[in-house]
DRENKOL-950147 format. One record per residue (C-alpha): residue number from 1; residue in one letter; y, z negated, x negated. Coordinates in steps of 0.001 Angstrom, whole numbers. Each point is the difference from the previous one (the first is absolute). Last residue first. Layout:
<node num="NUM" residu="a" y="Y" z="Z" x="X"/>
...
//
This chain:
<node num="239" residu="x" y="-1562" z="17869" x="4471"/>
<node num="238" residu="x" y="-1744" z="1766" x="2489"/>
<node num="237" residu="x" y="-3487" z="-670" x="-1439"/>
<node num="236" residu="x" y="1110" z="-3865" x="1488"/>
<node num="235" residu="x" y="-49" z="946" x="3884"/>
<node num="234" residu="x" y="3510" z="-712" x="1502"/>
<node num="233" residu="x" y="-429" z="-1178" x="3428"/>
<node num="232" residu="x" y="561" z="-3230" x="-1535"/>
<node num="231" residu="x" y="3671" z="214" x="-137"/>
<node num="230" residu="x" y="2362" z="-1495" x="-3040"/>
<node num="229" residu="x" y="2847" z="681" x="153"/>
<node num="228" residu="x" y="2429" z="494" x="3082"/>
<node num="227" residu="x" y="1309" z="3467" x="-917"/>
<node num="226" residu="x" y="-3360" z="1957" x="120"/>
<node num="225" residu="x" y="-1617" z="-675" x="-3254"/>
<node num="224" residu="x" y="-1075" z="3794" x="-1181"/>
<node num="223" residu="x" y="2759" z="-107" x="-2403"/>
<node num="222" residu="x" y="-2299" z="-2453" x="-2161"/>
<node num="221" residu="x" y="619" z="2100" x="-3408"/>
<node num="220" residu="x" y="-603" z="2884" x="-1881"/>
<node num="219" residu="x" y="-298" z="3753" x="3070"/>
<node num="218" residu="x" y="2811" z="1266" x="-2487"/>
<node num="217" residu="x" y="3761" z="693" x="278"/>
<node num="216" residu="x" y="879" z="-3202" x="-1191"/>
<node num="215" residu="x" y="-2618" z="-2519" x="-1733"/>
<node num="214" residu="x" y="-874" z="-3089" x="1433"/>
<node num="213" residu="x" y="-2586" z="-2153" x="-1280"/>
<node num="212" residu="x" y="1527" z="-2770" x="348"/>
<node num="211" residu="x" y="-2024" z="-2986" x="-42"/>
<node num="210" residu="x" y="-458" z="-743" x="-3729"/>
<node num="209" residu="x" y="-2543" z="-508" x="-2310"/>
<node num="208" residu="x" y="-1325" z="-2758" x="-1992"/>
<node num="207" residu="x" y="-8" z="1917" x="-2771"/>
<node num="206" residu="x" y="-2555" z="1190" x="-2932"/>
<node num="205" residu="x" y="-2283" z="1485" x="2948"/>
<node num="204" residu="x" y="-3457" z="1195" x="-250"/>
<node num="203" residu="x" y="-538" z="-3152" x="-2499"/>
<node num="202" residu="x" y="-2275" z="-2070" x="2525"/>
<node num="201" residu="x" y="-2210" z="1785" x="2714"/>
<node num="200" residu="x" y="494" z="1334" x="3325"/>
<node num="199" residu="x" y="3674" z="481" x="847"/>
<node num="198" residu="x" y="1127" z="-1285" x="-3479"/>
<node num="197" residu="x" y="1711" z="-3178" x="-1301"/>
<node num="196" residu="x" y="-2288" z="-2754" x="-1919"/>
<node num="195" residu="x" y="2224" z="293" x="-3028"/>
<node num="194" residu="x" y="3080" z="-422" x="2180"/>
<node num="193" residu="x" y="-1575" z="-3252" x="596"/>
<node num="192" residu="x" y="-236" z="-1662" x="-3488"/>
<node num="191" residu="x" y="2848" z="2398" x="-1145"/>
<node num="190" residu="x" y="2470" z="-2827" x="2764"/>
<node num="189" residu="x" y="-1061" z="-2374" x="-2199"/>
<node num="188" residu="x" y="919" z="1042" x="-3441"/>
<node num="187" residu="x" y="3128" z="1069" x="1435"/>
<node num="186" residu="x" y="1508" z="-3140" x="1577"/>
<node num="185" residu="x" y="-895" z="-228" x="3691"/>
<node num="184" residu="x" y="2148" z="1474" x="2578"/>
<node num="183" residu="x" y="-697" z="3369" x="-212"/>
<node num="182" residu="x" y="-3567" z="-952" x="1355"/>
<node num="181" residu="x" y="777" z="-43" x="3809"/>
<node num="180" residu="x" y="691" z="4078" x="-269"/>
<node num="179" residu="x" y="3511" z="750" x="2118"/>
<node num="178" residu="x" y="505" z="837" x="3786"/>
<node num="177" residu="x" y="3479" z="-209" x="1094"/>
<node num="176" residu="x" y="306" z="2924" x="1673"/>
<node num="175" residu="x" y="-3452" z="830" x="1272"/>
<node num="174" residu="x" y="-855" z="-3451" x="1139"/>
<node num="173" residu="x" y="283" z="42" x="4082"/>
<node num="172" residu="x" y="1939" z="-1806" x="1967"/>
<node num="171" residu="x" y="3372" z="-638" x="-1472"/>
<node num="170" residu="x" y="379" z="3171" x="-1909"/>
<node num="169" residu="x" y="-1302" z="1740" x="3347"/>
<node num="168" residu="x" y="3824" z="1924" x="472"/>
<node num="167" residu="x" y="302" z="487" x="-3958"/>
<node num="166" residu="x" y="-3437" z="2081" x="272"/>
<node num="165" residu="x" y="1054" z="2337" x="2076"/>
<node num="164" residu="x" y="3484" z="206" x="-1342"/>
<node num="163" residu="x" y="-1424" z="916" x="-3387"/>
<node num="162" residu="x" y="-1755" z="3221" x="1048"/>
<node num="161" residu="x" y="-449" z="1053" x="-3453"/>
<node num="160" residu="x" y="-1271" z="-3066" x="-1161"/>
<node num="159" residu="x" y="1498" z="-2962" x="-2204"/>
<node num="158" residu="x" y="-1216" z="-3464" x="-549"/>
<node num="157" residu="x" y="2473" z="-2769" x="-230"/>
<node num="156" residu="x" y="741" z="-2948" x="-2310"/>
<node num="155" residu="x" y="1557" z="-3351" x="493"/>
<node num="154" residu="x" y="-1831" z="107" x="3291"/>
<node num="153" residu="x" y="-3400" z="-1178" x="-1682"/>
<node num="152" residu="x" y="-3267" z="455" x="1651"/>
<node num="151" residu="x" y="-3327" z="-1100" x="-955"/>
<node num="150" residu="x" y="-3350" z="855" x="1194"/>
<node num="149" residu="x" y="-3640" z="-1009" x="-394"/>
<node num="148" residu="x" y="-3294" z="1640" x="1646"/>
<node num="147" residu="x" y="-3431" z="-569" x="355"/>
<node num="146" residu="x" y="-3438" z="1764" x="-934"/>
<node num="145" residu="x" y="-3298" z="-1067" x="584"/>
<node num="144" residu="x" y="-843" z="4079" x="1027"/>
<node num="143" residu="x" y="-1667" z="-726" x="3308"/>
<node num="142" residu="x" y="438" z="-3867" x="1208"/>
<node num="141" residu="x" y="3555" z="-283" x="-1597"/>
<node num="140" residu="x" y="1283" z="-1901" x="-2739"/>
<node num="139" residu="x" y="-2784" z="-3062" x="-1104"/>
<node num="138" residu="x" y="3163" z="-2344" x="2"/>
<node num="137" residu="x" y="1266" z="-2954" x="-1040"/>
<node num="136" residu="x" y="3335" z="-1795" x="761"/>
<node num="135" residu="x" y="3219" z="-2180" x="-1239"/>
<node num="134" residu="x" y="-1434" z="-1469" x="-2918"/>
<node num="133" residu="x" y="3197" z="-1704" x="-1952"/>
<node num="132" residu="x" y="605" z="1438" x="-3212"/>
<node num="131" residu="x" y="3949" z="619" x="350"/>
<node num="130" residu="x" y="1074" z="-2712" x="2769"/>
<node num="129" residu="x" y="-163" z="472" x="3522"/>
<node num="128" residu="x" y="2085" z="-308" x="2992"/>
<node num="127" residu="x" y="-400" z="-857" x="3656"/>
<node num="126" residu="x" y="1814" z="-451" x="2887"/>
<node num="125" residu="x" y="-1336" z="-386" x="3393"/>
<node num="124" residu="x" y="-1170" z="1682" x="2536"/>
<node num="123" residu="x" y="-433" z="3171" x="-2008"/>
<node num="122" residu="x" y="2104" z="2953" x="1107"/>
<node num="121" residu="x" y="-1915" z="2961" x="1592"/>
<node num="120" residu="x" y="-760" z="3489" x="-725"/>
<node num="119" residu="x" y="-1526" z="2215" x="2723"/>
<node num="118" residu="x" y="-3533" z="909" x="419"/>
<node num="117" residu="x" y="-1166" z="-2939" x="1768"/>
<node num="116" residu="x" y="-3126" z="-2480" x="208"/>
<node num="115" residu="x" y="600" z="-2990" x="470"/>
<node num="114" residu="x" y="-1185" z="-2528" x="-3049"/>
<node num="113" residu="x" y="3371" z="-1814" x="-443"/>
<node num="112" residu="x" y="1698" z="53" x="-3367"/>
<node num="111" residu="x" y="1189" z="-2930" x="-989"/>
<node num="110" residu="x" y="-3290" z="-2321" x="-256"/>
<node num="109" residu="x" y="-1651" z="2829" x="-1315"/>
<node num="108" residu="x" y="2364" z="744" x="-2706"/>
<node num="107" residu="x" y="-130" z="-4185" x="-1359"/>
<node num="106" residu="x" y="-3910" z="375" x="888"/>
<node num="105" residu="x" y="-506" z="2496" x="-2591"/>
<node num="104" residu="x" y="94" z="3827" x="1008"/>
<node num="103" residu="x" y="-3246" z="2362" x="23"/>
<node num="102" residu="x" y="-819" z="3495" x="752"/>
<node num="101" residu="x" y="3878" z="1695" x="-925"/>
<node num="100" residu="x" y="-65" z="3697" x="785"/>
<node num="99" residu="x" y="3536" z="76" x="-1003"/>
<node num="98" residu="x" y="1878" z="-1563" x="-2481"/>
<node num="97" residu="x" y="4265" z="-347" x="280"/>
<node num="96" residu="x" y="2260" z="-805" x="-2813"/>
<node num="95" residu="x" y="3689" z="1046" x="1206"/>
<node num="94" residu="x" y="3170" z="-153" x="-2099"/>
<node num="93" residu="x" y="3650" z="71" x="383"/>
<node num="92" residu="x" y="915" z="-3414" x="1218"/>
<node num="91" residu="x" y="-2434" z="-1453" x="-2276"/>
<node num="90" residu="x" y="-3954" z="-403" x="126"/>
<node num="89" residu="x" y="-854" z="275" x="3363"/>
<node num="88" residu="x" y="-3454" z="-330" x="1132"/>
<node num="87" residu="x" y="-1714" z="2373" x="2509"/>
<node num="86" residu="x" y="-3748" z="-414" x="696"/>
<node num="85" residu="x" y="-1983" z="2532" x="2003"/>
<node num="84" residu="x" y="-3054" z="-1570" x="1321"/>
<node num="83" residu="x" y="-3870" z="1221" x="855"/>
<node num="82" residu="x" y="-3029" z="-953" x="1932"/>
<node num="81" residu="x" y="-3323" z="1076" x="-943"/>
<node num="80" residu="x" y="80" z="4378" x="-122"/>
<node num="79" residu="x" y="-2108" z="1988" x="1797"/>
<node num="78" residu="x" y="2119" z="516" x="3384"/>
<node num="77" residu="x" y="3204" z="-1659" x="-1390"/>
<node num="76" residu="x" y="1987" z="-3186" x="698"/>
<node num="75" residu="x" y="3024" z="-1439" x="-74"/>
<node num="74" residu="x" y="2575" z="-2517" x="-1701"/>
<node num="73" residu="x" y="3296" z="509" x="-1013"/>
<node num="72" residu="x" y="2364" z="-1483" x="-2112"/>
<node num="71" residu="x" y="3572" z="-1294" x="-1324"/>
<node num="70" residu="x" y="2180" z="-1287" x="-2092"/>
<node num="69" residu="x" y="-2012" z="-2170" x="-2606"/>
<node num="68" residu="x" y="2146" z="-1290" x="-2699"/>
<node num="67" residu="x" y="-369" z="684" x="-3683"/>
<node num="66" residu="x" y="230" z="-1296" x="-3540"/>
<node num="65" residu="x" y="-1619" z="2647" x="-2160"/>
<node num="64" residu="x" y="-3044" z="1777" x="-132"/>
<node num="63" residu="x" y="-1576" z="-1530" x="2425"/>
<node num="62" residu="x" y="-3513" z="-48" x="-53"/>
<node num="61" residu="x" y="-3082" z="2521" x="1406"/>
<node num="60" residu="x" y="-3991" z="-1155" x="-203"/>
<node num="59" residu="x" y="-2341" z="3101" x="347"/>
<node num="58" residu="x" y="-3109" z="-174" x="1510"/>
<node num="57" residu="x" y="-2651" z="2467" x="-1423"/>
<node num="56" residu="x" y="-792" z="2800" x="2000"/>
<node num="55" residu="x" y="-3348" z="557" x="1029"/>
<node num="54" residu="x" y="-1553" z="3101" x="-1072"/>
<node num="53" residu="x" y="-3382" z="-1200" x="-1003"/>
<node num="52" residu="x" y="584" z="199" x="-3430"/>
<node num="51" residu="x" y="2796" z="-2105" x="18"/>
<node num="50" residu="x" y="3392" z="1359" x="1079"/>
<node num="49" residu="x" y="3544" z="160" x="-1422"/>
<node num="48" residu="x" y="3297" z="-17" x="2267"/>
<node num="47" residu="x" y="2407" z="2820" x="339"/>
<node num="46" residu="x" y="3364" z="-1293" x="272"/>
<node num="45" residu="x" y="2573" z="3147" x="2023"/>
<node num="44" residu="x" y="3202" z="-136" x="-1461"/>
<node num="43" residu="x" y="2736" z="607" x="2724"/>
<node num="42" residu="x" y="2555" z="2123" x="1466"/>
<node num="41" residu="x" y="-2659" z="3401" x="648"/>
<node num="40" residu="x" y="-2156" z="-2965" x="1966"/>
<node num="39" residu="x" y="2199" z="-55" x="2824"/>
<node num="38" residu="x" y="-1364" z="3424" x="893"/>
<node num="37" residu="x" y="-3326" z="-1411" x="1805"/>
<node num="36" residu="x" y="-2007" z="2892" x="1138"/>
<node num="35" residu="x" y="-2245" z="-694" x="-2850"/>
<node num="34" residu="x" y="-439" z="3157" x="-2445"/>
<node num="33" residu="x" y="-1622" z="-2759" x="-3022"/>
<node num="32" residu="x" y="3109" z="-1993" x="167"/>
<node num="31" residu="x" y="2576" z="1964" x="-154"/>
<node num="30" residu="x" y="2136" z="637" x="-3213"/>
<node num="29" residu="x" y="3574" z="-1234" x="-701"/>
<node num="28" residu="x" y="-241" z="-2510" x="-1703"/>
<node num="27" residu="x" y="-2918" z="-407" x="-2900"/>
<node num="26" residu="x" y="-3830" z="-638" x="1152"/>
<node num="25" residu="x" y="-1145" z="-3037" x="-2061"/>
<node num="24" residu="x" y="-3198" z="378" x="-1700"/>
<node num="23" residu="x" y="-3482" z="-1971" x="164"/>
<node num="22" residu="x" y="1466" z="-3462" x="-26"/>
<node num="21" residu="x" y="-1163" z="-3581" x="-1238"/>
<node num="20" residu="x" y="786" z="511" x="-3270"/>
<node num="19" residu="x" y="3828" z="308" x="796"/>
<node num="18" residu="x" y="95" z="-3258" x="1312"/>
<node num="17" residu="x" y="2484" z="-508" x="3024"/>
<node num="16" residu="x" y="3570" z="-745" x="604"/>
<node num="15" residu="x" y="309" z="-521" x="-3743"/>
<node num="14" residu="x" y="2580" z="-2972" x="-587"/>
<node num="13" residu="x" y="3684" z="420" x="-1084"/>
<node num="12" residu="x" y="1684" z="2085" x="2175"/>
<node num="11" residu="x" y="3905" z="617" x="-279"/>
<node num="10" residu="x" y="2536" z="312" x="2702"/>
<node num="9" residu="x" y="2561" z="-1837" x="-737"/>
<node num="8" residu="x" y="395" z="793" x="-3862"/>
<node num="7" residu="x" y="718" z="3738" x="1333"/>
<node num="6" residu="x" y="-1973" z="2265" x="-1572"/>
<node num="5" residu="x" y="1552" z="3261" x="1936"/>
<node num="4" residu="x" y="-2278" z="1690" x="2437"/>
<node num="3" residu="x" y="-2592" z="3378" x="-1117"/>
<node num="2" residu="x" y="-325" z="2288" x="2635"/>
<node num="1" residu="x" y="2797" z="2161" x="-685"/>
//
């Protein structure tokens, strides 16, 4: 199942974002808009508000809960102004990492050195947070003003029908520990976002989705992942 047990460790408190100031949220599981990217199936994917112009209003994102950062990555795209992947762990079990990050305070910046790369680093030095601080802002990305949040837990596990596939990436990739960011939050919360859930509008979904869409002895499912994930040769109509 997708859904992880409410453990009083693991708990979030503050809203990682305002609801108002999103369009919809697109629920796991689905790509992001046919993008080669398949990484996105294991996350929730933010899409940001715009003015009447089409600009995309700036979004401020907190800690949930009491968190340290783990690690990053920093690098740059054609079209888009320059980007980070933030990983913070939140217990021994779980992951809270944002992607398609536009802006850091200084106490990130000084930590997280601005060389470009495309593999995930530690920070130079420790550093935690505490439930409601402001740990970025972002616009999302140049084109759609979208960006992207996932959360792992490996007290649960995600099945598919090719299970040792996935088993061998667990480490690496998200697919079998993935789980929706806003189970954590009490219920009246976590309806504030799943009320925004749905691949282009609120409402289409009641859930936040889920991952696996396996289903055996049918084409259902990410079986076209060659056996070391995620692979960008993959165009997006193919999943």
């Amino acid at each position: 199942g997708q859904t992880p047990s409410k453990s009083a460790e693991v708990k979030f408190t503050v809203k990682i974002f305002d609801p108002a100031k999103v369009k919809n949220i697109i629920p796991l599981g689905e790509l992001n808009g046919g993008y080669i990217e398949t990484q996105t199936i294991n996350g929730v994917t933010i899409n940001n508000k715009s003015d009447t112009n089409g600009e995309a209003y700036d979004i401020e994102i907190y800690a949930p809960t009491d968190m340290t950062l783990e690690n990053y990555s920093y690098y740059t795209a054609s079209d888009d102004p320059s980007n980070r992947h933030l990983g913070f762990r939140v217990s021994k079990e779980v992951m809270l990492s944002l992607d398609h990050i536009i802006w850091v305070p200084d106490i990130i910046r000084e930590v997280t050195p601005a060389t470009s790369n495309s593999s995930f680093f530690p920070p130079t030095k420790r550093l935690s947070f505490k439930a409601g601080d402001l740990i970025a802002k972002t616009t999302g990305t140049a084109l759609a003003h979208n960006w992207n949040i996932y959360a792992t837990d490996s007290r649960q596990r995600n099945t598919f029908v090719n299970q040792e596939r996935y088993d061998r990436v667990k480490d690496s990739y998200g697919y079998v520990y993935a789980v929706c960011p806003f189970s954590y939050y009490e219920e009246s919360i976590e309806q504030e976002f799943i009320a925004l859930m749905g691949w282009s509008a609120p409402g289409q979904s009641s859930t936040c989705g889920t991952n696996s869409r396996d289903i055996k002895g049918s084409i259902s499912g990410i079986w076209h992942l060659t056996k070391d994930g995620v692979r960008e040769d993959y165009q997006g109509a193919f999943a």
